[in-house]
C-alpha positions in Angstrom: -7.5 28.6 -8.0 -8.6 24.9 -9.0 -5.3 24.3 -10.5 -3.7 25.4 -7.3 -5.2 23.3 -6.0 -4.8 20.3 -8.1 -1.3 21.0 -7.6 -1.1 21.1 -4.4 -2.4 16.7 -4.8 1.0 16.8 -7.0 2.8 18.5 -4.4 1.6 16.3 -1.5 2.4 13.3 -3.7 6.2 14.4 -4.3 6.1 15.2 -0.7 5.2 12.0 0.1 7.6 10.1 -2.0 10.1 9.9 0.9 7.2 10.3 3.6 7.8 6.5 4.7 9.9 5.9 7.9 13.0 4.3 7.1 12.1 0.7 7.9 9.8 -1.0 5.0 6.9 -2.6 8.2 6.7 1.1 9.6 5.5 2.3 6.5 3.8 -0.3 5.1 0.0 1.6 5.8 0.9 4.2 3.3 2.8 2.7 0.6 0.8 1.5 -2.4 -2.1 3.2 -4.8 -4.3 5.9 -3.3 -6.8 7.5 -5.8 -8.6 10.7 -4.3 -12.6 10.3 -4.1 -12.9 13.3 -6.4 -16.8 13.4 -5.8 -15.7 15.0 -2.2 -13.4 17.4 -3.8 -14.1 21.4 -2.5 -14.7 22.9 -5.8 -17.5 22.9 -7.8 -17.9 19.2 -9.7 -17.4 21.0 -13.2 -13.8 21.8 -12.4 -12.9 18.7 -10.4 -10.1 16.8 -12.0 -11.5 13.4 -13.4 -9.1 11.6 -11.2 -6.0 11.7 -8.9 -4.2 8.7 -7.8 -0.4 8.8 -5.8 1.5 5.7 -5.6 4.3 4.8 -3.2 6.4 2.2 -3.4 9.8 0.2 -1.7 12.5 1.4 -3.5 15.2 0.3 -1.1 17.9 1.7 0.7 15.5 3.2 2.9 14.0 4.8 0.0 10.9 5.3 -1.3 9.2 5.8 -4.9 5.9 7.9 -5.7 3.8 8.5 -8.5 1.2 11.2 -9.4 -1.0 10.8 -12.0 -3.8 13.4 -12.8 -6.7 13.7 -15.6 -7.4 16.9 -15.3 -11.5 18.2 -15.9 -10.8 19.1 -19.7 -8.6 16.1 -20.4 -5.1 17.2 -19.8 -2.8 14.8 -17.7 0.3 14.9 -15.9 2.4 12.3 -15.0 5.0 12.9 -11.8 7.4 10.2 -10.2 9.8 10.7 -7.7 12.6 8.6 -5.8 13.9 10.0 -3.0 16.1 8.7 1.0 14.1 8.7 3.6 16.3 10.4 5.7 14.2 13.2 7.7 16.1 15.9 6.0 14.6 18.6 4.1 14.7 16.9 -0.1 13.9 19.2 -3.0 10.0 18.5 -4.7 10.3 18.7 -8.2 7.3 19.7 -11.0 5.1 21.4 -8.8 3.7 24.6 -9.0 3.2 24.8 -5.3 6.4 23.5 -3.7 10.3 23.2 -4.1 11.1 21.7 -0.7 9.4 19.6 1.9 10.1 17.8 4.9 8.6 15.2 6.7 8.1 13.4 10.4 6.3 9.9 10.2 5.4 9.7 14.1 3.2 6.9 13.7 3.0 3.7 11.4 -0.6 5.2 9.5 0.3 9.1 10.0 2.7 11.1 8.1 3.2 15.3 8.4 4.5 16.8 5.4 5.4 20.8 5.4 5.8 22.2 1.8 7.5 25.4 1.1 8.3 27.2 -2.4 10.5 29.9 -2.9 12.2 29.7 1.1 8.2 30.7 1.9 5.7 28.1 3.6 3.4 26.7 1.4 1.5 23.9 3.5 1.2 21.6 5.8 -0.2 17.9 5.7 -1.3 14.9 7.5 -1.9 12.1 6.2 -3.6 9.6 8.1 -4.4 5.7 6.3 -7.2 4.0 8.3 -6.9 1.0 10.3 -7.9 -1.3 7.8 -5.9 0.1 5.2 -8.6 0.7 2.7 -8.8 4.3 3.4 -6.6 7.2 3.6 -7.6 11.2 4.6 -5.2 14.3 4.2 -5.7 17.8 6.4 -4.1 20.6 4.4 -3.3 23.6 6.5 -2.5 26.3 4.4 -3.0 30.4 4.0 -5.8 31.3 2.0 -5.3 34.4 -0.5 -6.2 36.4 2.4 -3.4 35.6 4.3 -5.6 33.7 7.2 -4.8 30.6 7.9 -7.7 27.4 6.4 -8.0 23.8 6.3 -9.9 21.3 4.0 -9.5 17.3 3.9 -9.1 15.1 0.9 -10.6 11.4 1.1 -8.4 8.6 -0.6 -9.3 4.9 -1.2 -7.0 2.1 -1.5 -6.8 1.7 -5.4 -4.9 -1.6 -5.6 
């Protein structure tokens, strides 16, 4: 379960890596270092990773490069990057244990909605929302708990760089 869920950070940061709108200005509010405040992680502090951080950069031609980096509680790390157009169409997540596909809508300059699927099956949904001073970012993860019944939690980001 915690590495399900560790994976589903990766996931969200490959799904992000082509979660800015086409224009650089638009997504400006997402695009640099985020590190996830794992202190407000929802598993118990033992098994929380010892850090998560998702990086998104300009790569041009309306694309957009991401980085995932996580220390995991016992010491292992994995590295992810990603480039990827920024074309709205569904793009192929690589790496991740929880998704092969994603697709994205960027409605608003600070919000992005990511769906994940793996396998042609839904995996999750996200929103990412950066604050209006741009030090702070949250992500909602609706998803289907092992149950079947549909749950949320939220992950808190800060600005890293």
């Amino acid at each position: 379960m915690k590495h399900a869920f560790l994976a589903s950070i990766l996931a969200a940061g490959l799904a992000l890596c082509v979660s800015a709108s086409a224009t650089a200005p638009a997504a400006a509010p997402l695009m640099g270092k985020w590190a996830v405040d794992t202190s407000r992680l929802p598993m118990a502090p033992e098994a929380r990773p010892k850090s998560v951080t998702i990086t998104f950069a300009d790569a041009g031609k309306d694309r957009v490069s991401m980085g995932v980096d996580i220390v995991y509680a016992p010491g292992q790390e994995v590295h992810s990057k990603g480039v990827s157009a920024v074309d709205g169409k569904s793009f192929t997540v690589e790496g991740s244990p929880e998704a092969d596909a994603a697709a994205w809508e960027h409605p608003q300059p600070n919000v992005l909605v990511v769906g994940l699927s793996k396998g042609g099956v839904p995996a999750s949904t996200r929103i990412y929302t950066a604050a209006p001073d741009g030090k702070t970012m949250t992500e909602i993860v609706s998803y289907y708990d092992n149950d079947g019944r549909p749950a949320m939690r939220m992950h808190y980001f800060t600005r890293a760089n």
